[in-house]
N, CA, C and O atoms as CSV, one atom per row, in Angstrom:
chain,resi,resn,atom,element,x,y,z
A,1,UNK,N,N,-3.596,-7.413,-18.146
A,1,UNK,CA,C,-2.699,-6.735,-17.252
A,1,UNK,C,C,-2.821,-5.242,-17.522
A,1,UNK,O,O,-2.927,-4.792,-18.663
A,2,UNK,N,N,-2.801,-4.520,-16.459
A,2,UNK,CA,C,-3.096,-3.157,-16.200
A,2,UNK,C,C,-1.528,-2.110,-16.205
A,2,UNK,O,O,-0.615,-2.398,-15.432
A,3,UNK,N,N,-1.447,-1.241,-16.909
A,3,UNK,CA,C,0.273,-1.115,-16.363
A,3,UNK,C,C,-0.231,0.700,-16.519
A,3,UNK,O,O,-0.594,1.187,-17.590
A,4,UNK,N,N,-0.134,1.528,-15.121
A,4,UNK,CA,C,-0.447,2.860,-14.839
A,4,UNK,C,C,0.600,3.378,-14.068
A,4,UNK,O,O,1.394,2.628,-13.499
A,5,UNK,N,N,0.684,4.857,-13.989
A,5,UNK,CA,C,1.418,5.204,-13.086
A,5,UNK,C,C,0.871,5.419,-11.826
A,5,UNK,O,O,-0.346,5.240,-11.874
A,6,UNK,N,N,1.291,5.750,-10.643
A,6,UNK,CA,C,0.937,5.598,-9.237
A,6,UNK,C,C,0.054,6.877,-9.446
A,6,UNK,O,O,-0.164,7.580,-10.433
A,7,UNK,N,N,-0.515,6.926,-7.695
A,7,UNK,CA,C,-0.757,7.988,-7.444
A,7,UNK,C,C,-0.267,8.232,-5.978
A,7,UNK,O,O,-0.078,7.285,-5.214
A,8,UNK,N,N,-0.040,9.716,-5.560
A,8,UNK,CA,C,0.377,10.237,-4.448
A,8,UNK,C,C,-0.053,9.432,-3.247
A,8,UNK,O,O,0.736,9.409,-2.303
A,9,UNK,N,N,-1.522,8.572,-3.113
A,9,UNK,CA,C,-1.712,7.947,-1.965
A,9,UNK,C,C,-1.050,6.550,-2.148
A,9,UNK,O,O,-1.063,5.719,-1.240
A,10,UNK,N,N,-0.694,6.411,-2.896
A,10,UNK,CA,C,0.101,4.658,-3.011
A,10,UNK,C,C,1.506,4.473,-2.773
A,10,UNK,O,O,2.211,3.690,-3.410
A,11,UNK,N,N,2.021,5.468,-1.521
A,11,UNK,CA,C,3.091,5.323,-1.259
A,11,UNK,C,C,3.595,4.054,-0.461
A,11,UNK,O,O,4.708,3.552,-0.618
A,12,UNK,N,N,2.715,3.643,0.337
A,12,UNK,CA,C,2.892,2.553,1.325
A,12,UNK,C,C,2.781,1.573,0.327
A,12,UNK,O,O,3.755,0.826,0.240
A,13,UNK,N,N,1.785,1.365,-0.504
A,13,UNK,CA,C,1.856,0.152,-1.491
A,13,UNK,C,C,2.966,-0.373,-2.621
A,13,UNK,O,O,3.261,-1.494,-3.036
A,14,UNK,N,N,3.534,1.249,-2.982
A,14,UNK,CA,C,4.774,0.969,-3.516
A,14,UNK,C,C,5.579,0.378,-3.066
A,14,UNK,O,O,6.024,-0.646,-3.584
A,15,UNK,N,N,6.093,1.007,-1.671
A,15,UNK,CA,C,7.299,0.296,-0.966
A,15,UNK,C,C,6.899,-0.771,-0.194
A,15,UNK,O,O,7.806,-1.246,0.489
A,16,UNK,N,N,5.613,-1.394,-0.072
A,16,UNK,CA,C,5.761,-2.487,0.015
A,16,UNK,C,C,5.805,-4.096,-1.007
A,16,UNK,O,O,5.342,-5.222,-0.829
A,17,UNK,N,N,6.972,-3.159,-2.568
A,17,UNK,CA,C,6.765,-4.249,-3.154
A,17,UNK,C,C,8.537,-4.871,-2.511
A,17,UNK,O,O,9.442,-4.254,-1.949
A,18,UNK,N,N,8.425,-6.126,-2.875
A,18,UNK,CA,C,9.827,-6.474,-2.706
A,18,UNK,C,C,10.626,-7.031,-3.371
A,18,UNK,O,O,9.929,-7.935,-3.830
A,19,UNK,N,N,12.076,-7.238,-3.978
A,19,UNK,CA,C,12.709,-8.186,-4.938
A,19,UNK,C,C,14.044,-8.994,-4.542
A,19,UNK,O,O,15.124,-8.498,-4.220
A,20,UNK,N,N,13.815,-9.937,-4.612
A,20,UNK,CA,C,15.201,-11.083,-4.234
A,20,UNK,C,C,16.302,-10.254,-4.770
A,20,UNK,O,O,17.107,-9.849,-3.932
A,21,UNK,N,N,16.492,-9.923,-6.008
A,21,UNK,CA,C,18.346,-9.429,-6.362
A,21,UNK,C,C,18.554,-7.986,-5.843
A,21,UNK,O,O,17.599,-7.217,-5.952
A,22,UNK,N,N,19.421,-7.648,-5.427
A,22,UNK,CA,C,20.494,-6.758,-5.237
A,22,UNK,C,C,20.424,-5.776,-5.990
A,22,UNK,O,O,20.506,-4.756,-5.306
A,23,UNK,N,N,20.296,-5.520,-7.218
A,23,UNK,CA,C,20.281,-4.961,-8.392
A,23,UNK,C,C,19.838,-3.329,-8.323
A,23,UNK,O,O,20.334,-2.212,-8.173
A,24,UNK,N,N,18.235,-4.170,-8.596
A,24,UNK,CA,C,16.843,-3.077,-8.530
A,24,UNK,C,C,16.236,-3.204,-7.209
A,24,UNK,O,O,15.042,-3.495,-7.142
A,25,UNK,N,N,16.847,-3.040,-6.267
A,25,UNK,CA,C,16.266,-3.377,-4.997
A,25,UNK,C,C,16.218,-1.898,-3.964
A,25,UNK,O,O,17.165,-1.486,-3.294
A,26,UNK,N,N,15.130,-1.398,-4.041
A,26,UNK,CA,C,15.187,-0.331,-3.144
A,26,UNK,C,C,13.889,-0.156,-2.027
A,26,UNK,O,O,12.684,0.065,-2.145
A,27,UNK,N,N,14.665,-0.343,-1.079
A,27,UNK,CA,C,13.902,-0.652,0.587
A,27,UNK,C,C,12.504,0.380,0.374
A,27,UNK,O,O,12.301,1.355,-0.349
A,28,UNK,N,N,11.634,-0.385,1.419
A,28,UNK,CA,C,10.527,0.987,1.788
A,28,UNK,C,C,10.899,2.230,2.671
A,28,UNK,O,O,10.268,3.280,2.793
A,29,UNK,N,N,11.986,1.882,3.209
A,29,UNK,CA,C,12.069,3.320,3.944
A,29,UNK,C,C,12.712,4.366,3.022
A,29,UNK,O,O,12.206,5.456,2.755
A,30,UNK,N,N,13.663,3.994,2.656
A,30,UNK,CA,C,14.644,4.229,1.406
A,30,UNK,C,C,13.740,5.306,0.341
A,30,UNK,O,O,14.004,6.498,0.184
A,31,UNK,N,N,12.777,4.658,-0.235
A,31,UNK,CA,C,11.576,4.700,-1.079
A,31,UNK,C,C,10.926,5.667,-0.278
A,31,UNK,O,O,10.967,6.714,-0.925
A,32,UNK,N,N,10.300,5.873,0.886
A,32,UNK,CA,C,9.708,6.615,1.331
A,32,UNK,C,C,10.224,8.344,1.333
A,32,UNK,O,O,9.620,9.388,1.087
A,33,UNK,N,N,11.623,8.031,1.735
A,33,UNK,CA,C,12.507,8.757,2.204
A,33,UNK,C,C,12.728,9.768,0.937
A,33,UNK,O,O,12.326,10.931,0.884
A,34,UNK,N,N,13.479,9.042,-0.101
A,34,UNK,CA,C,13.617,10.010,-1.116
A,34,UNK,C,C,11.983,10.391,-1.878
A,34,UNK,O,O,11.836,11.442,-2.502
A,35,UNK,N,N,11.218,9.711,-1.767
A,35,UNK,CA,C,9.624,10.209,-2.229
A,35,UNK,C,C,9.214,11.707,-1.397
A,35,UNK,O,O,8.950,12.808,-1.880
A,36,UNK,N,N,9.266,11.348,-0.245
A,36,UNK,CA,C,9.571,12.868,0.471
A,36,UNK,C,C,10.140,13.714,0.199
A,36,UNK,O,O,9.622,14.828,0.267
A,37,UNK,N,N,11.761,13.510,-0.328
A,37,UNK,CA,C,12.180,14.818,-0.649
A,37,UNK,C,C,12.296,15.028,-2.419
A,37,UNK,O,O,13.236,15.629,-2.940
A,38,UNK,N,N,11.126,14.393,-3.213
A,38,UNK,CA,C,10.641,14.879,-4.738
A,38,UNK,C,C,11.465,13.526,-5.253
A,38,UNK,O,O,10.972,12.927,-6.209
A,39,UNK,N,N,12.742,12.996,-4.646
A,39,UNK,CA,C,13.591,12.223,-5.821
A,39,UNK,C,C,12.404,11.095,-7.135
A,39,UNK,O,O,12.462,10.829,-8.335
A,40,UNK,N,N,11.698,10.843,-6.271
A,40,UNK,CA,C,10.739,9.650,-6.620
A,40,UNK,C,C,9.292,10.731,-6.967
A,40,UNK,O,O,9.173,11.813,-6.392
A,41,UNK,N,N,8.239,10.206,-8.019
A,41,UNK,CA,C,6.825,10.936,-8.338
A,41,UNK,C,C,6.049,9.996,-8.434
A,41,UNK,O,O,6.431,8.862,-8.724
A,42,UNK,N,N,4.763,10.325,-8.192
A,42,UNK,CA,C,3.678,10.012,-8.645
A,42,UNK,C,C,4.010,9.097,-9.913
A,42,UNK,O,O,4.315,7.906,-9.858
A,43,UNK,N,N,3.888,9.900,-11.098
A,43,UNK,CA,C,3.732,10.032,-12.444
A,43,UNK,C,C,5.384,9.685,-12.739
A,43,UNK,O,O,5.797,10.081,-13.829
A,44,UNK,N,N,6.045,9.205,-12.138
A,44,UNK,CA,C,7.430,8.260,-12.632
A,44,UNK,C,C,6.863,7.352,-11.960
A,44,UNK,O,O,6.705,6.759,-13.027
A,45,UNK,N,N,6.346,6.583,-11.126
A,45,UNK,CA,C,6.435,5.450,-10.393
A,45,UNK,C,C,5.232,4.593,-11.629
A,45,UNK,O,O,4.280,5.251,-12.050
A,46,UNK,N,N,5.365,3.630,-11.933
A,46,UNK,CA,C,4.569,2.644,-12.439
A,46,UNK,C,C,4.186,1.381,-11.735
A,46,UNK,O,O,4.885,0.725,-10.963
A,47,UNK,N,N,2.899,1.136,-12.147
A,47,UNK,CA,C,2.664,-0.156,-11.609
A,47,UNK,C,C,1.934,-0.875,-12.671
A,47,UNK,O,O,1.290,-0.306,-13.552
A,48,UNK,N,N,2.121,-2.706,-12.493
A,48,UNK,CA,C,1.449,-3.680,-13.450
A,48,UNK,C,C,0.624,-4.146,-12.153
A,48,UNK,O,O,1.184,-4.302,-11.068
A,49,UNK,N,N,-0.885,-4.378,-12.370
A,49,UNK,CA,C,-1.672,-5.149,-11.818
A,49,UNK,C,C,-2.655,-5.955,-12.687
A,49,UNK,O,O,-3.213,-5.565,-13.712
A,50,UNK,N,N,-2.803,-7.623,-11.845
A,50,UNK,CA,C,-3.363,-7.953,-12.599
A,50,UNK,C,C,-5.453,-7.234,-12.283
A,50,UNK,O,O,-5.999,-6.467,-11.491
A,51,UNK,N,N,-5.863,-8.048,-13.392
A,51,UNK,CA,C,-7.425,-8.039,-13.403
A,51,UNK,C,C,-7.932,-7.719,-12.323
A,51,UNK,O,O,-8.605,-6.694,-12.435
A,52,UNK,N,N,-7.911,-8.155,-11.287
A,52,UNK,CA,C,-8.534,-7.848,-9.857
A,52,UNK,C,C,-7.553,-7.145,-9.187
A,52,UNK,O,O,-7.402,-7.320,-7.978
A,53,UNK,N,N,-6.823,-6.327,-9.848
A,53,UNK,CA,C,-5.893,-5.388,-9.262
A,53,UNK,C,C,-4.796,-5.551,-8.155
A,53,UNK,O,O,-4.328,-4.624,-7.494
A,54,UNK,N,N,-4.429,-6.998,-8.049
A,54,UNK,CA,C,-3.511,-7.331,-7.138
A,54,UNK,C,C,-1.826,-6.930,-8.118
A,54,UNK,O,O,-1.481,-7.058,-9.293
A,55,UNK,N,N,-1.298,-6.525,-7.124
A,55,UNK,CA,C,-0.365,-5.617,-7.873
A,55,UNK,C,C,0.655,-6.877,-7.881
A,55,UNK,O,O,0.705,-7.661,-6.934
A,56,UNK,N,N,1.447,-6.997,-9.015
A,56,UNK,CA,C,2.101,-7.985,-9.755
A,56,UNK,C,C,3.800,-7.112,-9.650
A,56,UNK,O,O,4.677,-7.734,-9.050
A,57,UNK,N,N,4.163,-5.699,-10.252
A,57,UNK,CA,C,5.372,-5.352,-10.147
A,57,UNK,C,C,5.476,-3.901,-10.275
A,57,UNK,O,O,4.469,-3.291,-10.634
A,58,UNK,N,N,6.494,-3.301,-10.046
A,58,UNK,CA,C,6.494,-1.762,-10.035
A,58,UNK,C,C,7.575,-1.452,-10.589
A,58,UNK,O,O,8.578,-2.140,-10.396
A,59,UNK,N,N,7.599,-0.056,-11.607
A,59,UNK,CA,C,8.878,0.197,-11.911
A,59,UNK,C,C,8.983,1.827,-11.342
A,59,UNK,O,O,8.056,2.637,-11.373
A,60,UNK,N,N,10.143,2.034,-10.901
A,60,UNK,CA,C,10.802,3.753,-10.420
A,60,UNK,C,C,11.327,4.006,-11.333
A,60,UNK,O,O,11.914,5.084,-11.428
């Protein structure tokens, strides 16, 4: 397992991860929205992918 931080073109891939609870749950537009105005980075956003790089989970 691979665990990196994003980069500036993986915005669409971020917000299209998704999670059943309520909790940690923040929409793609949502995600998009504050990524636009700085709230969200590159280099804060993380991702785990496995081996063939299918992306498994993300943390903000």
């Amino acid at each position: 397992m691979l665990f990196r931080p994003t980069t500036g073109a993986e915005v669409d891939r971020v917000a299209a991860v998704t999670v059943p609870e309520p909790v940690g749950w923040i929409g793609a537009d949502r995600y998009r929205d504050e990524f636009g105005k700085g709230m969200y980075r590159p280099e804060w956003t993380w991702l785990a992918e496995d081996d063939d790089g299918r992306l498994l989970a993300r943390a903000l």
